[in-house]
C-alpha positions in Angstrom: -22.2 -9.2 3.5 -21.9 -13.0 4.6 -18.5 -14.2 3.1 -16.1 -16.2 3.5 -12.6 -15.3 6.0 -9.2 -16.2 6.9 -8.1 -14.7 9.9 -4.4 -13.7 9.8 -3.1 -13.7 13.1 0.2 -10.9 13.7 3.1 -11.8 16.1 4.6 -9.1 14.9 6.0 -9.5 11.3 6.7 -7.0 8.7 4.9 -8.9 5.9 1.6 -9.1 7.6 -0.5 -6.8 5.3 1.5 -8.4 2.5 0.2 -11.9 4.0 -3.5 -10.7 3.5 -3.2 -9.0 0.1 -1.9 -12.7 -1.3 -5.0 -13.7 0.7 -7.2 -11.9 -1.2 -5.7 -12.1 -4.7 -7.1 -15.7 -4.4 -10.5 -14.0 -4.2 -10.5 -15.0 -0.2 -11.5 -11.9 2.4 -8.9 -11.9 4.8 -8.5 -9.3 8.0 -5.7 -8.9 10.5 -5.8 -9.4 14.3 -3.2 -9.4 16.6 -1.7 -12.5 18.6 -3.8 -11.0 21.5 -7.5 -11.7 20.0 -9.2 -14.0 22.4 -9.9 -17.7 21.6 -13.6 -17.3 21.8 -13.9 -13.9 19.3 -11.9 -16.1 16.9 -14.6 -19.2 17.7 -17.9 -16.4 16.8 -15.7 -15.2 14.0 -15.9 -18.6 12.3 -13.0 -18.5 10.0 -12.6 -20.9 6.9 -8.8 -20.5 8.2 -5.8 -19.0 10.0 -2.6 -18.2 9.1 0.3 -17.3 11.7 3.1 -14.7 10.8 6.3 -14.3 11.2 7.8 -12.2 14.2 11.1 -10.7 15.3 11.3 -12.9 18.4 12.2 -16.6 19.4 9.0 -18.8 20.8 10.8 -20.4 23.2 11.4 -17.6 25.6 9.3 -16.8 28.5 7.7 -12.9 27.4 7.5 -14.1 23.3 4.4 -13.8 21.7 2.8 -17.1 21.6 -0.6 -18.7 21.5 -2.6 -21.8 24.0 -2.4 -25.1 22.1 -6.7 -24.7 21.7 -6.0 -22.6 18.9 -4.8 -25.9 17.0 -7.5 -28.0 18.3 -10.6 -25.8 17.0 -10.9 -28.0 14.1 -9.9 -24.9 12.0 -7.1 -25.5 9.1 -3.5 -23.7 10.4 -0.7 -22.5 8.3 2.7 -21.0 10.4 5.2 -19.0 8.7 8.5 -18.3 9.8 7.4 -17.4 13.2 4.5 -18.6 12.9 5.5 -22.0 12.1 8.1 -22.3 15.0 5.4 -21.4 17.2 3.5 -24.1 16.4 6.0 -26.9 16.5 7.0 -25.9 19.9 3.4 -24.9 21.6 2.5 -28.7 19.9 5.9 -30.4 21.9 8.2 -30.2 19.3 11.8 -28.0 19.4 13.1 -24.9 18.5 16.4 -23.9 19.2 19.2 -21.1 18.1 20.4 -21.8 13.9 23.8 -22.9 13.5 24.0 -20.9 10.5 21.4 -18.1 10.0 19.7 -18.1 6.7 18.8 -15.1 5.1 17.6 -14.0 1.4 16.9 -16.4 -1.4 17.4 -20.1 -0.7 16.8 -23.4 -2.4 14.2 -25.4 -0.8 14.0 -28.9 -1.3 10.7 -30.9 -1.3 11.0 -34.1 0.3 7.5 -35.8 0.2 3.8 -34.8 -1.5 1.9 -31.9 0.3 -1.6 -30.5 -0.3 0.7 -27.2 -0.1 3.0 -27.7 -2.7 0.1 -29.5 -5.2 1.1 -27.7 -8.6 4.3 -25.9 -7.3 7.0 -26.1 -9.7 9.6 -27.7 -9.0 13.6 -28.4 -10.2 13.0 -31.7 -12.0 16.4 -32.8 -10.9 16.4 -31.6 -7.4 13.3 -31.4 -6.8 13.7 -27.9 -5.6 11.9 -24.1 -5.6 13.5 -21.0 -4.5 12.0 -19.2 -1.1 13.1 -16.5 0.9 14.3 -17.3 4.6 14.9 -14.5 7.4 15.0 -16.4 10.8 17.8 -17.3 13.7 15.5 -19.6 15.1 15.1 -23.2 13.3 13.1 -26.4 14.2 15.0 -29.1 15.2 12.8 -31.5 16.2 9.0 -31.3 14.7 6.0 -32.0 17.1 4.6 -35.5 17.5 2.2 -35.9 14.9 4.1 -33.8 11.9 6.0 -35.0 9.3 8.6 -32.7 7.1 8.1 -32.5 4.1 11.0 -29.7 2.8 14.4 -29.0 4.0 17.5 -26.6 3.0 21.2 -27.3 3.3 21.0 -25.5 6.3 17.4 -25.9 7.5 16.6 -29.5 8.4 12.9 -28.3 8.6 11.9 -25.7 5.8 8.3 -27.1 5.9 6.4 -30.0 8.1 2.7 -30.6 8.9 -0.2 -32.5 10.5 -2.2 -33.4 7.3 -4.5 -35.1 9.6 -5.6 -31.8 11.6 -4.8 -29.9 9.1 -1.5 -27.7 10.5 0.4 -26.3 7.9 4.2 -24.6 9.0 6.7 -23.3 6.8 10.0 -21.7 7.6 10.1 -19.3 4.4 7.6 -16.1 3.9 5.7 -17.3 0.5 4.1 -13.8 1.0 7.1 -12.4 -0.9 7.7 -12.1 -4.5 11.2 -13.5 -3.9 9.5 -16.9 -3.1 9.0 -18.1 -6.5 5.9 -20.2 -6.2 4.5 -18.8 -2.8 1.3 -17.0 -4.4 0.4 -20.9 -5.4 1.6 -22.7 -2.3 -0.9 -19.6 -0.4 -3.2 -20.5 -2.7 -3.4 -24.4 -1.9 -4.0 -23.3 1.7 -6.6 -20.9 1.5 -8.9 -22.9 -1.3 -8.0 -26.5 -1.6 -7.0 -26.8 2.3 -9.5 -24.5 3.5 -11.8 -25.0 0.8 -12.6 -21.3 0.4 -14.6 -20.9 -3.0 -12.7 -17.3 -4.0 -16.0 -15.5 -4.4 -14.6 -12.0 -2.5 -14.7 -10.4 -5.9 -15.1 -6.3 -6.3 -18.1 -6.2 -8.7 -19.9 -8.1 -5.6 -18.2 -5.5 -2.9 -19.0 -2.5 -5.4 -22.8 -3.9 -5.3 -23.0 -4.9 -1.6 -20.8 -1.4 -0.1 -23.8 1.0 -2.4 -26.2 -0.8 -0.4 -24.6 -0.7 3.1 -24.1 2.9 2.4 -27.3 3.5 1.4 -28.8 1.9 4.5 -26.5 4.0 7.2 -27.1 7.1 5.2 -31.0 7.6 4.6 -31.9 10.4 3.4 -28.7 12.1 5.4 -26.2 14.7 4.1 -22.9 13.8 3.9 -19.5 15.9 3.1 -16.3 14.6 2.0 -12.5 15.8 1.8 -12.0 15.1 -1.9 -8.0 15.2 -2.2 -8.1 14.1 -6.3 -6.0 10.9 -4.9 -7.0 7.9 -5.2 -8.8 6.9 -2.3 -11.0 9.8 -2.0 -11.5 9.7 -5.6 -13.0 5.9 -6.0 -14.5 6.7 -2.3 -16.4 10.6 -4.1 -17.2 7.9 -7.1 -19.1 5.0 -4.8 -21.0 7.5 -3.0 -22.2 9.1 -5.6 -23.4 6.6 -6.9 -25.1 5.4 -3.4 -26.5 8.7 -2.8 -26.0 10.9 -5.4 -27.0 14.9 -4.7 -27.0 14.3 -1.0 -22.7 14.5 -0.8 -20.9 17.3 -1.2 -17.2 16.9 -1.8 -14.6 19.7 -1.1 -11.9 19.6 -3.2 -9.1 21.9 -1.4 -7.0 23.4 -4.1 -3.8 24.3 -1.7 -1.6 25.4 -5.2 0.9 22.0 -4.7 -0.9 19.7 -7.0 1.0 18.0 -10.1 0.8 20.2 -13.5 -3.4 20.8 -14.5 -4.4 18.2 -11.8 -7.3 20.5 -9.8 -8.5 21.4 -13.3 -8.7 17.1 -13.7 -10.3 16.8 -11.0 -13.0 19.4 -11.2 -13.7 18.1 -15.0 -14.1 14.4 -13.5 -16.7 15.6 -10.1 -17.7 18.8 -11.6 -20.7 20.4 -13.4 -19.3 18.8 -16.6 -18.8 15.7 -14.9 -20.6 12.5 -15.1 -21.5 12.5 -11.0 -24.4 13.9 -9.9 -23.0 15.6 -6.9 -22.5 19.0 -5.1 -18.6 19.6 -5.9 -17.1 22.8 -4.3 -13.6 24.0 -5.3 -11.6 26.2 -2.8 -8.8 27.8 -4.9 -6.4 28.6 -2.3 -3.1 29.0 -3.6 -2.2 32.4 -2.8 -3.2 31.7 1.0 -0.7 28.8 1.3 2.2 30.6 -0.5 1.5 33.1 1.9 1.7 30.7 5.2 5.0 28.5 3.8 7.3 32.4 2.9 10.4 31.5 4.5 9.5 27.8 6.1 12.6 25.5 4.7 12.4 22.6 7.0 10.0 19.9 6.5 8.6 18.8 9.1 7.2 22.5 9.7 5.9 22.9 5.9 4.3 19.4 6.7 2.1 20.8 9.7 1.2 24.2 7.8 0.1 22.6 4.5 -1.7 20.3 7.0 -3.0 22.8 9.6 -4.5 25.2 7.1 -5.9 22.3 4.8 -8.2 22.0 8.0 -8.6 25.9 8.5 -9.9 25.7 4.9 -12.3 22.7 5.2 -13.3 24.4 8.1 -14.6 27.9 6.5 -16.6 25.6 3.7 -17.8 23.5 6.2 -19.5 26.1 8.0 -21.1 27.5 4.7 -22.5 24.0 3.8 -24.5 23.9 7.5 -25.5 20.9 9.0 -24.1 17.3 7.6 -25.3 14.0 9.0 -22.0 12.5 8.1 -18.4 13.1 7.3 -16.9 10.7 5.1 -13.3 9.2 5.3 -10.9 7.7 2.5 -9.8 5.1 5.2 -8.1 2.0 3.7 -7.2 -1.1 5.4 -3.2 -0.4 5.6 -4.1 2.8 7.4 -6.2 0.9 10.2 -3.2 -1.4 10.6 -0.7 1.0 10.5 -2.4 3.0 12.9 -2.0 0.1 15.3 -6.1 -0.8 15.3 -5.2 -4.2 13.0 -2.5 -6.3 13.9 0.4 -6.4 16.6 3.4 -4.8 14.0 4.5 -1.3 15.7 2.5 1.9 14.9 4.4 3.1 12.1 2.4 5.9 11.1 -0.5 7.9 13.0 -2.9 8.3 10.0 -5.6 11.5 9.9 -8.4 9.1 9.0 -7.9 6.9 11.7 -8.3 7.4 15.4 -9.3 11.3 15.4 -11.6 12.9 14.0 -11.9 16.4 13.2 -14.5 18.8 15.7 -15.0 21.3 13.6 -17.7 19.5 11.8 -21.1 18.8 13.3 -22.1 15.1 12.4 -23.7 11.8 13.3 -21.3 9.5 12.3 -18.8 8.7 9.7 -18.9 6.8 6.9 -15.5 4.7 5.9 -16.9 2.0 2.5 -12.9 1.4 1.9 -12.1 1.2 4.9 -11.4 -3.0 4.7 -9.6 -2.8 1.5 -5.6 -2.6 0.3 -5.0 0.0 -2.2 -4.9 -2.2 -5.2 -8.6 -3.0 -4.4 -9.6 0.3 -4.1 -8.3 1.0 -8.1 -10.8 -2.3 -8.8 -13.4 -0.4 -7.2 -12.4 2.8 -9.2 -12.8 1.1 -12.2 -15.7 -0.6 -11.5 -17.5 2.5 -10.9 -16.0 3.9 -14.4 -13.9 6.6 -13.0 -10.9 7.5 -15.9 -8.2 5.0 -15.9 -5.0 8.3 -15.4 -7.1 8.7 -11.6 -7.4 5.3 -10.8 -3.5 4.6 -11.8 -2.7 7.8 -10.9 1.0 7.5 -9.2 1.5 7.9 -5.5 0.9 11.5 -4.2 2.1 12.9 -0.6 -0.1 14.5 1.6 1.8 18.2 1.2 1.9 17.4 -2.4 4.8 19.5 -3.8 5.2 21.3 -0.4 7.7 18.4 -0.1 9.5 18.0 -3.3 10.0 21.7 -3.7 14.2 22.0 -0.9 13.8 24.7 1.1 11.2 27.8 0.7 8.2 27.2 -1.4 6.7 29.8 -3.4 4.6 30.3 -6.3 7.8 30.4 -8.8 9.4 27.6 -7.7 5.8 25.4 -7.8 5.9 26.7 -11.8 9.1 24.9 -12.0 8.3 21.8 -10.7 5.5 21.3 -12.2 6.5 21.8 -15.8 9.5 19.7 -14.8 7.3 17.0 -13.2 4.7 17.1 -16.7 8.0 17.0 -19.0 9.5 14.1 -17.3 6.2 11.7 -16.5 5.5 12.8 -20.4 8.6 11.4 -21.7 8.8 8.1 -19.4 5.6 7.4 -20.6 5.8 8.0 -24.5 9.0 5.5 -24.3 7.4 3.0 -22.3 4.6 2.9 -24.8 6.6 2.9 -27.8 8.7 -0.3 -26.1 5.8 -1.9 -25.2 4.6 -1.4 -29.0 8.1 -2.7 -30.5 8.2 -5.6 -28.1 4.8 -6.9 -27.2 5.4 -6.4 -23.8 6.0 -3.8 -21.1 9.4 -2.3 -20.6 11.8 -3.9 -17.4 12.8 -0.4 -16.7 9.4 0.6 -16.0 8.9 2.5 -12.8 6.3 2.5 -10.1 6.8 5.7 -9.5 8.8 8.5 -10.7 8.8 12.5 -10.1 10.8 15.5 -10.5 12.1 17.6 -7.3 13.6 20.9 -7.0 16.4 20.9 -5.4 17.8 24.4 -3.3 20.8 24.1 -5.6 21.7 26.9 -7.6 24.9 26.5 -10.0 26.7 28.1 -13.1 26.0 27.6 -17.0 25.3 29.1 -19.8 22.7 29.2 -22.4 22.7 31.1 -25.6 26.4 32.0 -24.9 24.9 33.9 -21.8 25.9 33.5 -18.7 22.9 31.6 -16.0 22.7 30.8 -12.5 19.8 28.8 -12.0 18.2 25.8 -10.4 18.8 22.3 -10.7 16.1 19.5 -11.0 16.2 16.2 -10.1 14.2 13.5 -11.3 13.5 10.2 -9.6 12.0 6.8 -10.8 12.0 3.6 -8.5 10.6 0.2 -9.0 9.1 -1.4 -6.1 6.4 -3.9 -5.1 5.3 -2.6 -1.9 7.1 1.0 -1.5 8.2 -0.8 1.7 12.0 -0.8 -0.1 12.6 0.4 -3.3 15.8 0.6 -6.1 16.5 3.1 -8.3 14.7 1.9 -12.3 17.2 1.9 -15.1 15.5 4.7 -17.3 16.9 4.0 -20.7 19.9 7.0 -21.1 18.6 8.7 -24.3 15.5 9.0 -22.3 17.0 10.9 -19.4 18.9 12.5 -22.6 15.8 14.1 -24.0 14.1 14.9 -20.2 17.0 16.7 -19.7 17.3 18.7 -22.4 13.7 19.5 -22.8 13.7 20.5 -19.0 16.5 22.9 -19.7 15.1 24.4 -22.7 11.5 25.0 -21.7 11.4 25.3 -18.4 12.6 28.7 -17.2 15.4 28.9 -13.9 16.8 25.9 -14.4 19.9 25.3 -15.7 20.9 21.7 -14.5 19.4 18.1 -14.7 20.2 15.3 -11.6 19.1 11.8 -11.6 18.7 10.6 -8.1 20.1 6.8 -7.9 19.1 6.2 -3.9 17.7 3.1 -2.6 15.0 2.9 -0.3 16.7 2.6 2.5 18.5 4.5 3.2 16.8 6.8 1.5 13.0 7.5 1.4 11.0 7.6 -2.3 10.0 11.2 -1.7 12.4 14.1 -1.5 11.9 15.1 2.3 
């Protein structure tokens, strides 16, 4: 598919998939490289533009990350941020030198003179001013021959400059984040009036273009897939069924840890009664993982059994199914940079989709469709192939499912309780967003991104029916976040947590108590363990 592409170059910042996603909310394909990718693969790449991130380090020392001054001169339009833009004052002969005063969190910017970047920003009509977000040590002091500033901070004497005439963009804020006010337009002015991208990356035309390309690799091949009932392997069952109907078979691995009915909604969506016309196999496998996790409290270890025999599993069907031509992956974009194969930023996780593949499975090749998309893409793509709107929003689900919200042992009691927890609470969150959103025209503030109950290993004192109890507690947990990246605890209305709590207690059996985890992330993670 011929389209258009802004090349995002990584000197190591933590925004740098954040950086592309704004990218491509402006209908603009954008990929990550690192700071590494040779002049001449950047040249045969023909970008409509490049944007520099931001980095942990300062330019002007002798083993920092930096770039030749060609990459300016290719004629191709440049935007630096943070980093990004330091680098390009100095590598052009301008300076950059220690702060005075660090600056750090939301400031005021101040625009000092017209730019194509800040062309329908909004601005303080007094002051003439927006609010950004700064993180840097290093500041320009002196701007390269050629560029002129065109914003500045109390502290800052160079929030923005640029070479209108060549087309170099550099600003010392990260528009990338939602604490920039206006940086989703000031990206925006880059990638389509500077760049003068048309925004035609749209998912109806990669939904159209991906059944093809699959089509093509495929033949007349089989191919089997690890169906999870997550979102990614979900919208990636529902493309290739569409591409190749009857020729995939999807495995959907039961392993007894899923939310409250969830195999039973997954089967009805793939299944006989579905509307795909696929082979779907369903391996109801409970009992077996109870079985391996008896007496395995720490996590790490219930991580790599719920994982190990996930494979053992896929294996046995595997070999009943015969020969494939293909295995297919849920692979997303944020797992190929995570995994260190996109940008520079540290490895943070090693992904199972990416890297290695499994040997157990006799196949040609592999077969990735999503793998050059961000998660929010691959709902787009869900919905565009008409799979149910509760899979395509469904909330964020670990690997080891409830392997990992379950302190301590797991067994099949104890799975009972958390589920019917984890369906009481969801149940009730939802009913008052919905009747807020009907009272007020608009959805609640409190609303979480994603919220759960746990089971903790605490056992405590009560009493219930003037019995005497001594049973479990539950927490529940409910964050808002934009990027799971950092999170804060949402403000669930109390009459809410009121009524979760009491219906918990009543109708769920062994539990006596009701926590409400307040924990940021950091320190603390979203999930439990």
């Amino acid at each position: 598919m011929e389209k258009e592409l802004i090349i995002v170059l990584d000197f190591g910042g933590q925004y740098n998939q954040l950086v592309a996603r704004r990218v491509r909310e402006c209908n603009v394909y954008c990929e990550i490289y690192s700071y590494r990718m040779d002049i001449e693969k950047i040249k045969a790449m023909n970008p409509k533009g490049i944007i520099l991130t931001g980095g942990p380090n300062s330019c002007y020392e002798e083993d920092s990350p930096t770039y030749t001054d060609e990459l300016f001169k290719l004629g191709i339009p440049v935007l630096g941020l943070c980093y990004g833009a330091q680098l390009m004052n100095h590598v052009l002969g301008g300076k950059v030198e220690k702060a005075p005063v660090r600056e750090y969190g939301k400031t005021e910017v101040f625009v000092d003179q017209t730019s194509p970047l800040f062309e329908n920003v909004a601005l303080d009509s007094a002051e003439k001013s927006t609010i950004c977000w700064m993180s840097h040590f290093d500041y320009i002091s002196k701007p390269a021959p050629g560029f002129q500033i065109t914003a500045h901070t109390a502290d800052c004497p160079v929030a923005a400059d640029e070479d209108r005439e060549h087309n170099l963009y550099a600003i010392q804020f990260h528009p990338e984040v939602l604490h920039t006010i206006e940086g989703s337009k000031m990206l925006y002015n880059f990638v389509r009036n500077v760049c003068g991208c048309s925004g035609s990356w749209k998912m109806d035309s990669f939904v159209e273009n991906a059944i093809a390309e699959v089509r093509e690799k495929v033949g007349d091949g089989k191919v089997l897939l690890a169906l999870s009932g997550g979102v990614d392997s979900s919208v990636l069952a529902a493309l290739l069924a569409k591409a190749i109907g009857s020729q995939l078979t999807c495995v959907f691995v039961d392993h007894g840890l899923l939310r409250k009915n969830e195999g039973d909604e997954v089967e009805a969506v793939f299944g006989k009664e579905g509307s795909f016309d696929i082979n779907f196999v369903r391996v109801n496998a409970q009992e077996r993982y109870y079985q391996k996790l008896a007496g395995v409290t720490e996590p790490e270890a219930k991580r790599k059994i719920i994982g190990e025999e996930f494979i053992r599993v896929f294996e046995e069907e595997a070999k009943k199914i015969g020969a494939v031509d293909f295995l297919a992956q849920g692979t997303i974009y944020p797992d190929v940079v995570e995994s260190g194969l996109g940008g520079e930023s540290a490895v943070i996780k090693s992904h199972h989709n990416v890297g290695g593949l499994p040997d157990f499975v006799d196949f040609k090749d592999i077969v990735e469709p999503l793998r050059n998309l961000f998660k929010d893409e691959v709902r787009k793509v869900g919905l565009e192939l008409g799979l149910p709107e509760f899979l395509v929003y469904r909330q964020p689900f670990p690997g080891p499912g409830l392997g990992i919200r379950i302190i301590g042992e797991v067994t099949g009691e104890k799975v009972r309780i958390v589920q019917d927890a984890d369906a009481i609470y969801r149940e009730e969150v939802d009913k008052a967003a919905a009747d807020y959103k009907e009272e007020n025209g608009v959805e609640a503030t409190w609303m979480p991104n994603q919220y759960f109950a746990a089971l903790t290993n605490v056992r405590s004192v009560g009493v219930m029916g003037d019995e005497r109890t001594y049973d479990y507690a539950v927490v529940v947990r409910a964050v808002r976040t934009v990027d799971f990246m950092t999170a804060e605890a949402a403000e669930i209305p109390f009459e809410v947590l009121q009524t979760v709590m009491s219906r918990i207690i009543n109708e769920v059996k062994g539990v006596n108590r009701v926590f409400y985890d307040l924990t940021t992330k950091p320190p603390g993670t979203i999930e439990m363990e």
